[in-house]
C-alpha positions, -999 to +999 in steps of 0.1 A: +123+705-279+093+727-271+058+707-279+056+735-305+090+723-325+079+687-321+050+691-336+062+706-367+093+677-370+071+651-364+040+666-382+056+679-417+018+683-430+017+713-414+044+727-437+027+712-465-009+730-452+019+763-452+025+761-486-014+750-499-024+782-483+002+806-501-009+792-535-043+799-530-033+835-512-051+824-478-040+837-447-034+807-423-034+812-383-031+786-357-055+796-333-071+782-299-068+753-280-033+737-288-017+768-282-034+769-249-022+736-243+009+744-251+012+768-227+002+744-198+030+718-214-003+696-220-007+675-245-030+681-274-040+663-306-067+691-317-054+717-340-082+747-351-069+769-378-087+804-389-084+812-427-092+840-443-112+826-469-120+789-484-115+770-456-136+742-463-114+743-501-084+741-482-094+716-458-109+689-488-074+700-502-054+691-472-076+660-463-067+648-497-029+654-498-027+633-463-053+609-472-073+620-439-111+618-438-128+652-449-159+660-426-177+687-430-189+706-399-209+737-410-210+751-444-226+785-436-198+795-413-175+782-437-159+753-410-146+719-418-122+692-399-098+668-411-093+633-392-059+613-395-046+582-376-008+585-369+013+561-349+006+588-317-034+587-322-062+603-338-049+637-349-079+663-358-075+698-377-102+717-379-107+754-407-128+779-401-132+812-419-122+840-403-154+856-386-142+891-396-121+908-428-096+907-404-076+884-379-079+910-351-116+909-359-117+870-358-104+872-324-126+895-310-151+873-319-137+838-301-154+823-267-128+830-242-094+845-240-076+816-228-085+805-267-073+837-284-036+828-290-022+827-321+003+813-342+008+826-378+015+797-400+013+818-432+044+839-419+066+822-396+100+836-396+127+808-398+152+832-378+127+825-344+118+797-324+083+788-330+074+800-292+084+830-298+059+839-328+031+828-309+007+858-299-025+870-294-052+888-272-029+904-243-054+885-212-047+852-227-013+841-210-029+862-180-061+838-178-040+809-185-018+813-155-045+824-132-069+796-146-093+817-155-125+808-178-132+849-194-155+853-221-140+875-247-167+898-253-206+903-241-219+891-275-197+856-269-229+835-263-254+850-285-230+843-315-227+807-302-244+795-280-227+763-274-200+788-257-225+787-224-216+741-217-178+752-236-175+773-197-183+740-181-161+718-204-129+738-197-138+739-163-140+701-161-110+694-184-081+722-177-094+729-136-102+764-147-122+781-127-154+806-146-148+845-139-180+861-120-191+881-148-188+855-177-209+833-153-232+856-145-240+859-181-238+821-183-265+820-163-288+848-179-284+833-217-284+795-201-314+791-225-300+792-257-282+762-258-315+751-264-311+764-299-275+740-304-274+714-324-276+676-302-249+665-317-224+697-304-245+697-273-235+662-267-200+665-275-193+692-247-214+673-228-196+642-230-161+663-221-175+668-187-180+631-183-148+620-193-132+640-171-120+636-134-134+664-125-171+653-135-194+652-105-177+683-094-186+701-126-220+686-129-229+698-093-219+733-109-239+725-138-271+716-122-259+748-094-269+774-125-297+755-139-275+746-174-280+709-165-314+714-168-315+730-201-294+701-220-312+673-202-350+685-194-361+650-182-340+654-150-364+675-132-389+649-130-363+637-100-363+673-084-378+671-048-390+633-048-388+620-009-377+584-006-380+559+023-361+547+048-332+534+030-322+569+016-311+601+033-316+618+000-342+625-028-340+610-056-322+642-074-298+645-046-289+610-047-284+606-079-259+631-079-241+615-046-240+584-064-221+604-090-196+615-063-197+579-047-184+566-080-158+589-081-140+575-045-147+541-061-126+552-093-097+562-071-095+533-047-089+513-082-072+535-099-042+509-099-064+482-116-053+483-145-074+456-162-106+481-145-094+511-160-086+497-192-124+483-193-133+515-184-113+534-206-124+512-238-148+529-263-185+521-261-189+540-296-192+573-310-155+584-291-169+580-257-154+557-235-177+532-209-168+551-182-182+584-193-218+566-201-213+550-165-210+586-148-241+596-173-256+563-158-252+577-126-270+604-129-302+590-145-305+551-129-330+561-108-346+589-136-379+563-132-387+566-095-409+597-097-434+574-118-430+539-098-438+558-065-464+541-045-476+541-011-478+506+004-498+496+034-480+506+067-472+537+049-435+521+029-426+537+001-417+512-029-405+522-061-411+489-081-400+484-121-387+522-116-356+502-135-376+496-165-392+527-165-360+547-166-349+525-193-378+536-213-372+575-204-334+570-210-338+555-239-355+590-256-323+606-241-302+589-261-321+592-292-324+630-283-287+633-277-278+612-308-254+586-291-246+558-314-267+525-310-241+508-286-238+537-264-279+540-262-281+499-255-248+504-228-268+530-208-304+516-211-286+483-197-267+504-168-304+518-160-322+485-161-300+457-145-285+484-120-307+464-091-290+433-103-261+434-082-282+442-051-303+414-055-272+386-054-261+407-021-297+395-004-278+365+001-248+354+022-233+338-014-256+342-043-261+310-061-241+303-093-275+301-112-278+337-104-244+347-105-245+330-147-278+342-152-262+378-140-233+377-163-255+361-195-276+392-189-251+423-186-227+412-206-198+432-215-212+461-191-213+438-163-183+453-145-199+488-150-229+478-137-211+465-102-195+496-101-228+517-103-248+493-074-213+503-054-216+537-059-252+532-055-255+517-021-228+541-014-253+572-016-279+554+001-272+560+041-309+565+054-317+552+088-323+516+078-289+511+060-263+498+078-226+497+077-230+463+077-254+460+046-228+485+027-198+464+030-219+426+027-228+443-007-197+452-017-179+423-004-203+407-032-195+426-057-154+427-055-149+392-063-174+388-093-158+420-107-125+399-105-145+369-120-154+391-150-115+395-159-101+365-151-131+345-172-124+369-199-089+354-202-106+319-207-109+302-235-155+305-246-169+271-241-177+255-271-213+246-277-228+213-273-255+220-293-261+248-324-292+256-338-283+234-368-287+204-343-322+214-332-331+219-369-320+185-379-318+159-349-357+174-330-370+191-363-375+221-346-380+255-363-362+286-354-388+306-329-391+316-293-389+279-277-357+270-301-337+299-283-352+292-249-341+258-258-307+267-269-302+292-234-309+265-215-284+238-229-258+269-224-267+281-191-265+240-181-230+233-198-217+268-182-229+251-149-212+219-154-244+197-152-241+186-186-207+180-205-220+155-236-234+164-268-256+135-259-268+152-226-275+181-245-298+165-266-315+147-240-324+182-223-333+197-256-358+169-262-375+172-225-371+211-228-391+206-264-420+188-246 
């Protein structure tokens, strides 16, 4: 059974949205992505449909009928989307008014062929397959099988400009490849996606990075100057010599470290404990992994101010962590990412030097090693995997081979230590608050939780197993 048929046994809303439609005399047309999907026997849980009037009526309608959650996306244009949790995953269905009186007219007016084709929900003919019905502007099943990213007309990016990162997006997820002329005029128009909303800027944004094909596509990205236009901060990097360590600027090994993280991802690509850390959402739909790969890019975002000449002419680049935290941090905000996804990056940028620091050692203490895990927490993982990648980029004349692999020999087995501690059963505390309160009177301030991170860090240690010893060290700690 084609994924078309499937969807339709499996999916009997859509039959139901077929017969909302006709009562209200709308015209109803599967259009886009899923039918380009379809084509490429990919998998898709995104279905856009093109209405010729009322969408946003029909979709509060539909949302309603399935008891999906109603969001509405822009009610000049007339565009909503639907959200529904079935047994497979999230499904989404998105309306949209035709952009034209007619359907011909609403497809002359799309992004890029490959999302021109058709399926008419409104009048399907029970006699055909579902295939068979599907149509559309005659260059889409041509771009599709050549791979082709085409714009559909010269106006494409001026109607939307959010069409000029879209290129990049399909690039990055499908492996299409962007037509001369449609980049050409990607390039010319690049500065209207300064007009976008952050929020859809970020989403296509955020496809890149969840995708395989990531640095590759970024490279491209920063290639035409787009990467500049949705994040302006970068060029602060452009340029910036570094010492001895580095063979690289900073910009250019940022981007190497991107591509570094990339071999890292597919020597462990049969951990499946990593990938599954990786692949776990941070918040706001984006996964760990796509903040690490934005990570990446901007851990060293704070060099250009920390530069400094020392005597005997070394370059140092010290607190450039914190520095980039403070410059990330704006990002964020300036992108919109949810609270944990601005704290999860801001942490990647700040303790990224962690790691680095327990490889100055032959075997870090297990002071350190505690004090590193209490610290990172659940993006401690992430973190080794961006000091790898890292030190990976960083192949000036004063690294050695030896220094790479002493680093990462570091690294591997506290990486392993995160998952298998994770699997543990959390200590229980010794000592609470409450007991500080009531057994050394204490009231709740700076020294009560410096009191309280102490008695953990000690029991996590072993050097104290007793409630009594606890309380000892919470009494000489008080002093």
């Amino acid at each position: 059974m084609s994924s078309l048929n499937l969807l339709f046994s499996s999916h009997p809303e859509i039959l139901r949205l077929k017969k909302m439609a006709r009562e209200r005399h709308q015209r109803l047309v599967l259009v886009g992505g899923f039918l380009r999907d379809h084509v490429l026997g990919r998998d898709s849980h995104d279905l856009d449909f093109a209405v010729s009037q009322d969408a946003i009526a029909l979709a509060r309608r539909f949302a309603k009928a399935v008891k999906g959650a109603f969001i509405l996306l822009d009610a000049e244009s007339g565009c909503a989307r639907v959200a529904r949790k079935y047994p497979d995953g999230l499904w989404t269905y998105d309306f949209a008014d035709f952009r034209s009186r007619t359907l011909k007219g609403d497809l002359a007016g799309r992004d890029f062929t490959v999302n021109t084709l058709t399926l008419d929900i409104s009048g399907l003919d029970p006699k055909k397959t579902l295939a068979e019905q599907v149509t559309g502007d005659r260059r889409a099943r041509a771009d599709i099988k050549s791979r082709t990213v085409r714009m559909v007309g010269a106006k494409a990016f001026k109607e939307d400009p959010l069409r000029l990162l879209r290129a990049y997006s399909l690039y990055a997820q499908l492996g299409f490849k962007v037509e001369s002329k449609t980049l050409t005029a990607v390039k010319a128009q690049k500065a209207l996606i300064r007009s976008v909303s952050p929020e859809r800027v970020r989403e296509e944004l955020f496809k890149v990075l969840s995708s395989a094909r990531a640095a590759r596509v970024i490279k491209c990205m920063d290639r035409d100057g787009m990467l500049f236009e949705v994040m302006p901060q970068i060029r602060v990097m452009y340029g910036v010599t570094q010492g001895g360590y580095h063979h690289l600027n900073v910009w250019q090994h940022s981007l190497e470290a991107l591509v570094q993280l990339e071999k890292l991802l597919k020597r462990f690509a049969a951990d499946a404990a990593l990938m599954a850390y990786l692949n776990e959402e941070v918040g706001g739909g984006h996964s760990r992994l796509a903040i690490l790969r934005l990570a990446c890019i901007l851990h060293d975002i704070g060099k250009p101010d920390a530069k400094k000449k020392e005597p005997g002419g070394r370059t140092s680049f010290h607190t450039h962590e914190h520095i980039g935290r403070r410059i990330v941090r704006i990002m964020a905000l300036q992108l919109m990412l949810s609270t944990k996804e601005r704290y999860a990056l801001e942490d990647m940028v700040t303790f990224h030097l962690r790691p680095g620091y327990l490889s100055n050692f032959k075997r870090p203490s297990e002071k350190a090693v505690y004090r590193y895990f209490r610290d990172t927490k659940d993006n401690a993982v992430a973190i080794f995997l961006l000091s790898m990648a890292d030190q990976q980029a960083t192949r000036g004349a004063l690294t050695t081979d030896y220094d790479v692999k002493h680093h990462e020999d570091i690294c591997l087995p506290l990486i392993r230590r995160y998952f298998s501690k994770k699997k543990e059963m959390p200590l229980v505390r010794l000592l609470t608050g409450h007991d500080l309160i009531k057994e050394l009177e204490l009231e709740p301030g700076p020294l009560f939780a410096r009191i309280l991170l102490k008695i953990e860090e000690a029991q996590q240690l072993g050097k104290i197993t007793t409630r009594e010893e606890a309380l000892a060290l919470a009494r000489k700690a008080a002093k």
